[in-house]
C-alpha positions in Angstrom: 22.0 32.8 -19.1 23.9 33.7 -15.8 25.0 31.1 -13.7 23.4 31.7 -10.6 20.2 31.2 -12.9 20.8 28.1 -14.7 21.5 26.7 -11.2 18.1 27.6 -9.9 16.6 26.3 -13.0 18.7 23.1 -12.4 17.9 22.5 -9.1 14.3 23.5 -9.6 14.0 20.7 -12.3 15.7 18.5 -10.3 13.0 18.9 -6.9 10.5 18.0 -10.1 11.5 14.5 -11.0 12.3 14.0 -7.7 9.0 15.0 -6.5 7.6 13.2 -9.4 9.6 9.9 -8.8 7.9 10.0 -5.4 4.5 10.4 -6.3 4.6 7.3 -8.3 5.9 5.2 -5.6 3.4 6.0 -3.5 1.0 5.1 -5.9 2.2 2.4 -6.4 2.6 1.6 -2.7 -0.9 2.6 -2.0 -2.5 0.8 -4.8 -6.6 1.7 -3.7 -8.3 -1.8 -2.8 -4.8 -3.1 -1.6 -5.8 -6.7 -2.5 -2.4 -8.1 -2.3 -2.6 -11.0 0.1 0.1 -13.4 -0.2 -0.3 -17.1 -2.1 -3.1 -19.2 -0.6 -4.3 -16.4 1.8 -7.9 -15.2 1.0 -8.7 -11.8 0.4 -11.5 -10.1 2.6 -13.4 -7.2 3.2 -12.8 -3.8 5.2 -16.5 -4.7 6.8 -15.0 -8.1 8.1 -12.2 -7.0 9.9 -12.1 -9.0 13.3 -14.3 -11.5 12.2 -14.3 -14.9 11.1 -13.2 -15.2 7.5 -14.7 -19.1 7.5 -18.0 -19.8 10.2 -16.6 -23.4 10.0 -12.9 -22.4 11.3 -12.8 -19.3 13.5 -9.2 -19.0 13.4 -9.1 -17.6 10.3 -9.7 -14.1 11.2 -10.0 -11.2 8.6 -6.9 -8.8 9.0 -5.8 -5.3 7.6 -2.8 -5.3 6.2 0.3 -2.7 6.0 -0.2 -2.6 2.5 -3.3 -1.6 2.6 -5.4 -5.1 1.8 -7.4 -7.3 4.4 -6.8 -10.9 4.7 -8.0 -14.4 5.9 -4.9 -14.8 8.7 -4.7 -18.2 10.8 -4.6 -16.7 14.6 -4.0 -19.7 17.4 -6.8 -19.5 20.6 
């Protein structure tokens, strides 16, 4: 093989487990349902978003997260 050619294969290769590397983060980041609220936050529903998580305390508001989950947040009046 010439190497101008194994270079190309080499860098090709290369822009695949890169590209593949990334895929999986994302997935990983993105995990579908999210679902990750942090310890002793409750998890809600995309439906409740902006609403009371709790009709006995209405400061605990459902919230989308970054991360792709919605959460039971305390918010102050």
């Amino acid at each position: 093989m010439k190497p101008r050619t194994m270079l190309l294969v080499g860098s090709v290769l290369a822009a695949i487990v890169v590209a593949t590397i990334g895929l999986h983060a994302l997935r990983t980041e993105a995990a579908p349902g999210g679902n990750q609220c942090s310890r002793g936050t409750r998890p809600c529903t995309a439906r409740q978003v902006g609403q009371p998580c709790d009709a006995n305390n209405p400061n605990l508001i459902c919230s989308a997260q970054a991360n792709g989950s919605y959460c039971c947040l305390a918010y102050a009046p």
